[in-house]
C-alpha positions in Angstrom: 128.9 84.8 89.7 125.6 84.5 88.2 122.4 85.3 89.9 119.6 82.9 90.1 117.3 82.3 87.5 114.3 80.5 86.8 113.9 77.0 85.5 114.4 76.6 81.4 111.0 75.2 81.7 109.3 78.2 83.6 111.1 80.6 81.1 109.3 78.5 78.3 106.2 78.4 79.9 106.5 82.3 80.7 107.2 83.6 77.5 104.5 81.2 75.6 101.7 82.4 77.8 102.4 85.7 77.7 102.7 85.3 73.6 99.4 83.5 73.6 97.8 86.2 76.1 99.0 88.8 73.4 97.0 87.4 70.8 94.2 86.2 73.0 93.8 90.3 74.0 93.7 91.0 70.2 91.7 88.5 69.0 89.4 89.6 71.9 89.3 93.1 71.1 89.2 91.9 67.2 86.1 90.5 67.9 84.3 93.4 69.6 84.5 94.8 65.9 82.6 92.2 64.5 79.0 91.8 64.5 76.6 88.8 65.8 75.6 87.1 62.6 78.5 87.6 60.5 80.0 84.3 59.4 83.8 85.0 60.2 82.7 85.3 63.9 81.8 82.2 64.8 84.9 81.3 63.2 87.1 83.2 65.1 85.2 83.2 68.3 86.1 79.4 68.2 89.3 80.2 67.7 89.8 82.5 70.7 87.8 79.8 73.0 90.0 76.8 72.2 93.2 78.8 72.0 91.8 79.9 75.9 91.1 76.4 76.5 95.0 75.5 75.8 95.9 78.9 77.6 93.6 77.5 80.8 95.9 74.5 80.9 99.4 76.1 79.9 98.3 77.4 83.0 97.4 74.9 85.4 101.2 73.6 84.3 102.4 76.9 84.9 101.2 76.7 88.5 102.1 73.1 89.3 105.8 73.7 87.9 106.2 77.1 90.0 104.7 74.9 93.0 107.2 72.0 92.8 110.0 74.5 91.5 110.5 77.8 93.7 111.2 80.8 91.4 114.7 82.6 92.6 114.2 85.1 95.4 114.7 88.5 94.6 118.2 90.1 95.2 118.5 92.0 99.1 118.9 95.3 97.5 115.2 94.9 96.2 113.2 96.9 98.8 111.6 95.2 101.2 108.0 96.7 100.0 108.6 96.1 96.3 109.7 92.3 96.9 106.1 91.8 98.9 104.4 94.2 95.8 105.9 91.7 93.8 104.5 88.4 95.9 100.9 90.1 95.6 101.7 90.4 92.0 102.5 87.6 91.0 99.4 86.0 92.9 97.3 88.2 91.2 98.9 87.5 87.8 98.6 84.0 88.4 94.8 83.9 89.9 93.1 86.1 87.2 95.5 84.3 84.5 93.5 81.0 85.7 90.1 83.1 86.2 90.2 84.4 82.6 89.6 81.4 80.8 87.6 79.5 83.2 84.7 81.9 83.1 85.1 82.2 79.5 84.6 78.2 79.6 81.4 78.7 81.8 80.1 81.4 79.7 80.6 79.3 76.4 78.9 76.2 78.3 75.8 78.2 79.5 75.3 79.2 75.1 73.6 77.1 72.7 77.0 77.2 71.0 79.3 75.4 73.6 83.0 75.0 71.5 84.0 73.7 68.1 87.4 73.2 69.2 89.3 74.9 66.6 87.0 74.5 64.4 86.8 71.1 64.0 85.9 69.2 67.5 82.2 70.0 68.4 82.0 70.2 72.1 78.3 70.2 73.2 77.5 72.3 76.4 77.7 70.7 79.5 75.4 73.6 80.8 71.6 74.4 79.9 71.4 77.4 77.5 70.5 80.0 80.3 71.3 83.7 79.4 71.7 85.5 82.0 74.5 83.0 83.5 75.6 83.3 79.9 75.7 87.0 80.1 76.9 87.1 84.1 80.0 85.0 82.7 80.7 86.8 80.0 80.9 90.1 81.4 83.0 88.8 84.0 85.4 87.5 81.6 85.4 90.6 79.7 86.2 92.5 83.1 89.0 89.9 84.0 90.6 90.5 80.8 90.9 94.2 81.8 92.1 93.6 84.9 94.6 90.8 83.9 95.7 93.2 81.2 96.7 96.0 84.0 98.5 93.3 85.9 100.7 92.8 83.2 101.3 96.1 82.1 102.4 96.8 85.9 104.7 93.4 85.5 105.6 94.9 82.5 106.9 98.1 84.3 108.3 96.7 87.3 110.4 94.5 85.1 111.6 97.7 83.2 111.9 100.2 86.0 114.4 97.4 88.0 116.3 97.4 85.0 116.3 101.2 84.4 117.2 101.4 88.3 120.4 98.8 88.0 118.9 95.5 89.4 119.2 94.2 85.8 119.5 90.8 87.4 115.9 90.7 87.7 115.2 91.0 84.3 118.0 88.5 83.1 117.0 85.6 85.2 113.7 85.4 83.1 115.6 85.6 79.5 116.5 82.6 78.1 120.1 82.3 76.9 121.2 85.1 79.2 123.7 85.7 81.7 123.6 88.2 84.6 123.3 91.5 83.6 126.9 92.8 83.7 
């Protein structure tokens, strides 16, 4: 019999925000490289603010599909701790994955830039041009993205060490097109 799995449309929105959060973290880091005043960074730096707008509301769908649609509980021979280290998790995941472009959103709004929504949509700022809750905002997205970023390599882990350790059913009932792991 096959174990539970998550809804087609969780697996979707699963794998596209962690594809987008991929490039989002390299693009980020991409941009570190590059200094103020160049022309390619403003180009890019729009680039990696409207891709975090669409990541912001992937998101907030993420969230309201895992609210109407409970995710499959984890098999009994998960240990009690790790299926409450998983709950915690998962909140985390989900609370700095929300955080992360939000305060990049503030921070752009508190700029004189505001957003050119890929490049093409100019998006005033709602916010006076103040820098230090430019810079407050900023720095906090920057320390999110660290944080977010050890989240999912410890998602990343517990998803591999359950399969290394034989509870391969976790793993399967997040792959699309899978069956359980036999």
């Amino acid at each position: 019999m096959d174990a539970p799995r998550y809804t087609r449309v969780a697996m979707a929105l699963h794998w596209l925000v962690a594809l987008c959060l991929i490039g989002q973290f390299v693009l980020g880091w991409y941009l570190e490289g590059i200094p103020r005043g160049v022309p390619d960074r403003s180009y890019f730096v729009n680039i990696h603010k409207s891709t975090g707008m669409l990541i912001g509301l992937l998101i907030l769908l993420r969230i309201g599909w895992r609210l109407a649609h409970r995710p499959p509980v984890l098999p009994a021979s998960v240990p009690d701790w790790q299926q409450k280290a998983a709950s915690v998790i998962h909140f985390l995941l989900y609370f700095f994955m929300l955080m992360l472009p939000l305060t990049g959103y503030i921070a752009s709004n508190f700029s004189k830039w505001g957003v050119k929504f890929f490049n093409t949509i100019e998006m005033p700022p709602w916010g006076m041009e103040d820098k230090a809750i430019y810079a407050f905002f900023n720095q906090l997205h920057g320390l999110i993205s660290w944080i977010l970023l050890g989240l999912i390599i410890l998602h990343v882990l517990a998803a591999v060490s359950h399969f290394v350790s034989g509870h391969r059913d976790v793993i399967y009932r997040m792959l699309p097109g899978s069956s359980s792991g036999r």
